[in-house]
C-alpha positions as CSV (number, residue, x, y, z in Angstrom):
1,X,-15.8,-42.9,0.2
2,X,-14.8,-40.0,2.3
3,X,-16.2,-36.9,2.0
4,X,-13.7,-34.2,0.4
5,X,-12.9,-30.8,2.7
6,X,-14.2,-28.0,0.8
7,X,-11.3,-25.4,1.0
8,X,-12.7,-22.2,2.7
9,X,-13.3,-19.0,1.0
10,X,-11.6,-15.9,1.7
11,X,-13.8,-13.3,4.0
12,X,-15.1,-10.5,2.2
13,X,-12.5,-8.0,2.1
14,X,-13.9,-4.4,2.9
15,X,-12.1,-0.9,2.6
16,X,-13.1,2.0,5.3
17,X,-10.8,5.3,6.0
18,X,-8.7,4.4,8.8
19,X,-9.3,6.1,12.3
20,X,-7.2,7.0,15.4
21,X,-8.1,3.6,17.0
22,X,-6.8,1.5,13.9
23,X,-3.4,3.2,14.3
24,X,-1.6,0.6,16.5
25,X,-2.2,-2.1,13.8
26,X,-1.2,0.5,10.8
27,X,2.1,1.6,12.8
28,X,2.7,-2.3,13.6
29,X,2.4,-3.1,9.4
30,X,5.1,-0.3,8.6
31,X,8.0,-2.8,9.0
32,X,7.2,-5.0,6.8
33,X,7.5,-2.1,4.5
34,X,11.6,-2.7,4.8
35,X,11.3,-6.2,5.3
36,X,12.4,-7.0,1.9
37,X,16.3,-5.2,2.4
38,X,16.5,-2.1,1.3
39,X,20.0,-0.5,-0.3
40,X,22.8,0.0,1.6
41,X,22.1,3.7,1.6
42,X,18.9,3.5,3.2
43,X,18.7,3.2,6.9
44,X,15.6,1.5,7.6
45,X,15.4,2.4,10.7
46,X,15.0,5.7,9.7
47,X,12.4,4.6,6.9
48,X,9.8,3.5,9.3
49,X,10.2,5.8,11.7
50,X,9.5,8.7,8.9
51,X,6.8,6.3,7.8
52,X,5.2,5.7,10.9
53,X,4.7,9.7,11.6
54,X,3.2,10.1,7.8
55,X,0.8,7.6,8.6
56,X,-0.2,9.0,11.6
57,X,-0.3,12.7,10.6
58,X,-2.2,11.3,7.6
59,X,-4.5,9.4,10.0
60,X,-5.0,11.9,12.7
61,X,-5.9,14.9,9.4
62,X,-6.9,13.5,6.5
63,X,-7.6,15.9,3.3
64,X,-9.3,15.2,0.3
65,X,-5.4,14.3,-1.1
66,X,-4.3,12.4,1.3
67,X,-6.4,9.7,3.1
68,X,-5.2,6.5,4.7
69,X,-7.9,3.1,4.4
70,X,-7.9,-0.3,6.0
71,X,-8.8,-3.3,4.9
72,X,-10.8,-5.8,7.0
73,X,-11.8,-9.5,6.7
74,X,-12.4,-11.4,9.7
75,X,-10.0,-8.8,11.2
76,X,-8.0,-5.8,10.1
77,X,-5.9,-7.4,7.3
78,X,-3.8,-4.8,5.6
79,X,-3.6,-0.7,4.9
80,X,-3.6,2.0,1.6
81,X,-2.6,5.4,2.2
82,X,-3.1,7.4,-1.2
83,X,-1.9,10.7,-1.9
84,X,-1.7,12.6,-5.0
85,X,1.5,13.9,-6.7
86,X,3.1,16.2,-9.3
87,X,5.4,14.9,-12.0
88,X,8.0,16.5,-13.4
89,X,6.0,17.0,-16.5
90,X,3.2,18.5,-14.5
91,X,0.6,16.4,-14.6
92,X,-1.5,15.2,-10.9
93,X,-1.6,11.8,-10.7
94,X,-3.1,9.8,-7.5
95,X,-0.6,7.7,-5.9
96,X,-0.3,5.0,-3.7
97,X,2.8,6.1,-0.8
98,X,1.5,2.9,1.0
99,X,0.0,-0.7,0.3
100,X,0.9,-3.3,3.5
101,X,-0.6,-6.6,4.0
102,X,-0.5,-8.5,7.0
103,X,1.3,-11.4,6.5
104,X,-1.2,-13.5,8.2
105,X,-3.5,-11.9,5.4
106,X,-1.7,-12.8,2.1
107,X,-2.7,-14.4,-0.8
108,X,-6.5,-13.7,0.4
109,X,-7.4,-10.7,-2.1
110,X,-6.5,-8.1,0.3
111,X,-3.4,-6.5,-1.8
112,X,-6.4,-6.5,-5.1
113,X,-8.9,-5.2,-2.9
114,X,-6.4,-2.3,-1.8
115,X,-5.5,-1.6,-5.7
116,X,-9.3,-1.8,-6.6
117,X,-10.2,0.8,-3.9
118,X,-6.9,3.0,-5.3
119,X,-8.2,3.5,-8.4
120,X,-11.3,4.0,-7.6
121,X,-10.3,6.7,-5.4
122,X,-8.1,8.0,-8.2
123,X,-11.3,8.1,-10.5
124,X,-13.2,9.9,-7.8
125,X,-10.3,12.6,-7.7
126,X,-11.0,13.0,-11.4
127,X,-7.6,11.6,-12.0
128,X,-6.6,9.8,-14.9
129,X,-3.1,7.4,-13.6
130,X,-2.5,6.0,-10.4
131,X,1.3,5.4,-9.7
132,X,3.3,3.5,-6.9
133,X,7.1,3.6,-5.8
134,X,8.6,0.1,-4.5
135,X,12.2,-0.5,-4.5
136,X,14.2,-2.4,-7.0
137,X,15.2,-5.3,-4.4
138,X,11.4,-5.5,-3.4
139,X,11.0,-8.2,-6.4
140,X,7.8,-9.8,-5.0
141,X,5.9,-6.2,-4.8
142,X,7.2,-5.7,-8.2
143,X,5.6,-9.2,-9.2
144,X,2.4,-8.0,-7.5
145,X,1.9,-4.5,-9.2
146,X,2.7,-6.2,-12.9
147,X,0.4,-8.6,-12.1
148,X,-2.1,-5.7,-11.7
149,X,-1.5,-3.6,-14.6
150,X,1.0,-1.7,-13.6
151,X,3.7,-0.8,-15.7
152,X,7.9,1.3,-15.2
153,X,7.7,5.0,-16.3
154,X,10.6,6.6,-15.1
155,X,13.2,4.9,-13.3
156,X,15.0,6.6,-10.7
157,X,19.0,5.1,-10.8
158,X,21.2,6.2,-7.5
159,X,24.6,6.8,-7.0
160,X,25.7,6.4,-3.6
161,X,28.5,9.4,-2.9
């Protein structure tokens, strides 16, 4: 009888705060971002260009409210930029304004790695909710974040004029 292949693990996923140098692999992630179609009233163009010089302002000065991490396996593997934010009740919250994967890196625990790290970021801020925003039409990151515990508290609706 044959011996059976023993499927491979996953690397080890670690989280450090991003640096200058990992910049060209976060500003190469940022498309995928938009990948999933966003409305007609969005120009996603314009999305990841905004996005790219967020990430690298947020990069290049970090605060203690705004830091951007990286995920490494075998290589760099995906990114987490985490902010914190206002309500309109008032209350701080952490949030996440970015969670990419590579797509080379899915389905290998980076994405739960990144939320892991969030919160406890968010825990460390003294913070008691961590909240995301992902677009209606971006029905697999939905998935993802249910999947995770996380659950709709307002909905924003858009009327395009």
């Amino acid at each position: 009888m044959p011996p059976t292949a023993t499927p491979a693990l996953p690397a080890p996923v670690r989280i450090r705060p991003a640096e200058p140098a990992d910049l060209p692999f976060i500003l190469a992630l940022v498309p995928r971002l938009t990948a999933f179609g966003p409305p007609a009233w969005r120009d996603a163009e314009q999305m990841t260009q905004f996005d790219r010089e967020v990430l690298t302002r947020a990069v290049h000065e970090p605060t203690a409210t705004r830091q951007v991490f990286v995920a490494e396996t075998t290589q760099l593997a995906g990114l987490l930029h985490l902010t914190t934010s206002t309500d309109y009740y008032e209350q701080t919250r952490a949030h996440i304004a970015d969670l990419i994967v590579d797509a080379v890196a899915e389905g290998q625990g980076v994405g739960r790695a990144l939320l892991a790290h969030a919160e406890t970021w968010a825990r460390a801020q003294g913070l008691a909710t961590l909240a995301l925003s992902v677009f209606a039409q971006n029905t697999h990151a939905r998935e993802v974040y249910q999947k995770a515990g996380f659950g709709e508290d307002m909905i924003t609706c858009i009327k395009q004029l």
